[in-house]
C-alpha positions in Angstrom: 0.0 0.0 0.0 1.4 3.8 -1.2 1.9 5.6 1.7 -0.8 8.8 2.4 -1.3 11.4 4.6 -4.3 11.8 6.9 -6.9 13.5 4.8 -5.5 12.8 1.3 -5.1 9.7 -1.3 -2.2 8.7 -3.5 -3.0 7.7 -7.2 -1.1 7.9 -10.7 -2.1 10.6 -13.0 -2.7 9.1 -16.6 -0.3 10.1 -19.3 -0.7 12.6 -21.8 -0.1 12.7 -25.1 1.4 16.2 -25.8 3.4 18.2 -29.1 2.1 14.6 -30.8 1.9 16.2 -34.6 -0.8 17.2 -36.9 -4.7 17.0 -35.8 -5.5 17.4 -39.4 -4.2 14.2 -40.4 -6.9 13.0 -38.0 -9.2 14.1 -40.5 -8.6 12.6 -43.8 -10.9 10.5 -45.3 -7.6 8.3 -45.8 -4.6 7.7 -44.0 -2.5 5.1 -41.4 -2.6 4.3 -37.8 0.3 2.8 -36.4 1.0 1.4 -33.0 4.0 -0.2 -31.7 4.0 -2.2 -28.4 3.1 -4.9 -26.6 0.8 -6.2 -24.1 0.4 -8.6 -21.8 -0.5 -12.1 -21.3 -3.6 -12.0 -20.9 -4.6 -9.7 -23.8 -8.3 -9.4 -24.3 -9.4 -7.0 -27.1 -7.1 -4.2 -27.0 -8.0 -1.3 -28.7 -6.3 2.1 -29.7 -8.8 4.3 -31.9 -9.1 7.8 -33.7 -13.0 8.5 -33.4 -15.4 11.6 -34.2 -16.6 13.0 -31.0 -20.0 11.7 -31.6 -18.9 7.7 -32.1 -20.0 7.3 -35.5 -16.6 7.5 -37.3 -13.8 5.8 -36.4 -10.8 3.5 -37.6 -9.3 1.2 -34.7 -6.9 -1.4 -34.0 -8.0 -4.2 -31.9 -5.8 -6.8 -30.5 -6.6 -9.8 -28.4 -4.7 -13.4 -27.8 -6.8 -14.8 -30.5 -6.6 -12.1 -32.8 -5.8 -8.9 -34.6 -8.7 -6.4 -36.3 -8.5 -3.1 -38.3 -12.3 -1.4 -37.9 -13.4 1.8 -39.9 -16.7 3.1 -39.3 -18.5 5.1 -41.3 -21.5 7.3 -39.8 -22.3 4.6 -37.2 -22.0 2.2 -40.1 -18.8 -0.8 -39.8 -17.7 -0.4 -43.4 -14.0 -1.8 -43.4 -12.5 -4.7 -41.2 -9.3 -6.7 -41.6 -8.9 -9.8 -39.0 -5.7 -11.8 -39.2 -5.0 -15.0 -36.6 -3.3 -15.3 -33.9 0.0 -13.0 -32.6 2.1 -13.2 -29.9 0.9 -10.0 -28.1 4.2 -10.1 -25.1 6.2 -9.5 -28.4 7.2 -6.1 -29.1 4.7 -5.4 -32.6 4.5 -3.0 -35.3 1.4 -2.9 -36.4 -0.2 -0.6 -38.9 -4.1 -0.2 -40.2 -4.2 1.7 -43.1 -8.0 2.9 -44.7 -8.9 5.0 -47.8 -12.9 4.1 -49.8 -12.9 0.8 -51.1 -9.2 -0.2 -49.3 -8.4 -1.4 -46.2 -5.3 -2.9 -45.2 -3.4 -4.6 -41.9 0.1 -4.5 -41.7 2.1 -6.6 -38.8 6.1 -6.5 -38.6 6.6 -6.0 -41.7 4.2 -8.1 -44.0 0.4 -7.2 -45.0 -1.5 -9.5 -43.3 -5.0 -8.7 -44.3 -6.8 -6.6 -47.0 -10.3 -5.7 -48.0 -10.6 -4.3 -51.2 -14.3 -4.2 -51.8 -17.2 -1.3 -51.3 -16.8 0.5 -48.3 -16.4 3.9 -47.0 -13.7 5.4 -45.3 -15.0 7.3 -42.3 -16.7 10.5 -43.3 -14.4 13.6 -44.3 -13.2 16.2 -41.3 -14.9 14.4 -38.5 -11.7 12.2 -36.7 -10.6 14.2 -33.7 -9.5 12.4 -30.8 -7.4 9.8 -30.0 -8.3 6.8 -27.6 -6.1 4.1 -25.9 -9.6 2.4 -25.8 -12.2 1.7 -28.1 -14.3 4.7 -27.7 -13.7 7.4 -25.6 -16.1 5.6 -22.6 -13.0 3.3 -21.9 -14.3 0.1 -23.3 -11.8 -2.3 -24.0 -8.4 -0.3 -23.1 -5.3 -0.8 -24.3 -3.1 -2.8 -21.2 0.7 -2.8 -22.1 3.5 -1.2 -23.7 3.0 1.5 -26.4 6.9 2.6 -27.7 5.3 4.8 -30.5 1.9 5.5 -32.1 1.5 7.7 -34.8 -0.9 9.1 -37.6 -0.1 9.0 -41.0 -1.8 10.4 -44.5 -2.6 7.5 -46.7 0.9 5.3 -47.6 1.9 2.8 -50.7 2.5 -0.9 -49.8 6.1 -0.5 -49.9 6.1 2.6 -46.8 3.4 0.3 -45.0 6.2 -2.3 -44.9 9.4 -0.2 -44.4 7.1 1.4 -41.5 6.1 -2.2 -39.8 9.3 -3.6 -40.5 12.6 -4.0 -38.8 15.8 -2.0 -38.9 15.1 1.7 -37.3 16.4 2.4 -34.0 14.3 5.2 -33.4 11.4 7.1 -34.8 12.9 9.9 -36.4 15.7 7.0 -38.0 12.5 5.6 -40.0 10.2 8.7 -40.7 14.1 10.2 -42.2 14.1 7.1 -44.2 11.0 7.0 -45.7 10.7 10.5 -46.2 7.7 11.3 -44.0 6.4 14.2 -43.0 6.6 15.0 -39.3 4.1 17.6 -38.0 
């Protein structure tokens, strides 16, 4: 037990996500999100999410023991998924969704690992605007582990999808030099 004083309660302060880029890549009807990290043992649908305020758009990686999911919903309506089998979520993964109308893609360490290509919107221009390690903002299935980097990206080719999932960059800034990304 953490040590108090009479009157008072001791508790840790959630993190915050400060100077983290460009909102407005947040609102493309296209684009990449990327998570690297791992979780525990016990890994039960994970999520990390960019959603509209109101819930009814939203792209999201889901992660569990059994599985990994790219969602994209488009006003309220689940118009792109990707599931893949099994990972080994104590592993340190790169893992990548990537959406645009009519294409959705899942990237893991390197290799796609799921696609859709078939009808099916993208979430609905200018309304992504926050950033969840859940899968909505009510805290429904959070994200338990390790996150060494997360970022948002505008819409990327195959080959950047697998130069940013694969191996080979120490750092962040090593990779996003590399591939000629645009840091905001």
């Amino acid at each position: 037990m953490l040590p108090t004083t009479e009157g008072s309660t001791t508790s840790r302060v959630a993190d915050a996500i400060t100077n983290a880029g460009n909102q407005s890549l947040f609102n493309s009807e296209s684009g990449v999100l990327y998570w690297e990290g791992s979780l525990n043992s016990d890994a039960n649908n994970e999520s990390i999410s960019i959603y509209s305020s109101d819930d009814n758009n939203k792209v999201a990686i889901n992660v569990s023991t059994d599985s990994l999911r790219g969602f994209a919903y488009s006003d309220g309506t689940l118009t792109g998924y990707v599931q893949y089998a099994t990972i080994e979520v104590t592993d340190d993964n790169k893992i990548a969704w990537r959406w645009k109308d009519d294409e959705f893609s899942l990237f893991l360490n390197g290799e796609e690992v799921g696609t859709r290509d078939e009808s099916g919107n993208a979430p609905l221009a200018d309304t992504l605007s926050e950033l969840a390690f859940d899968w909505r903002y009510n805290g429904t299935d959070p994200l338990m582990g390790k996150t060494k980097a997360l970022g948002v990206f505008e819409y990327l080719s195959d080959d950047q999808m697998v130069k940013l999932t694969g191996e080979g960059y120490d750092t962040f800034n090593a990779l996003a030099t590399a591939n000629n990304f645009i840091i905001r």
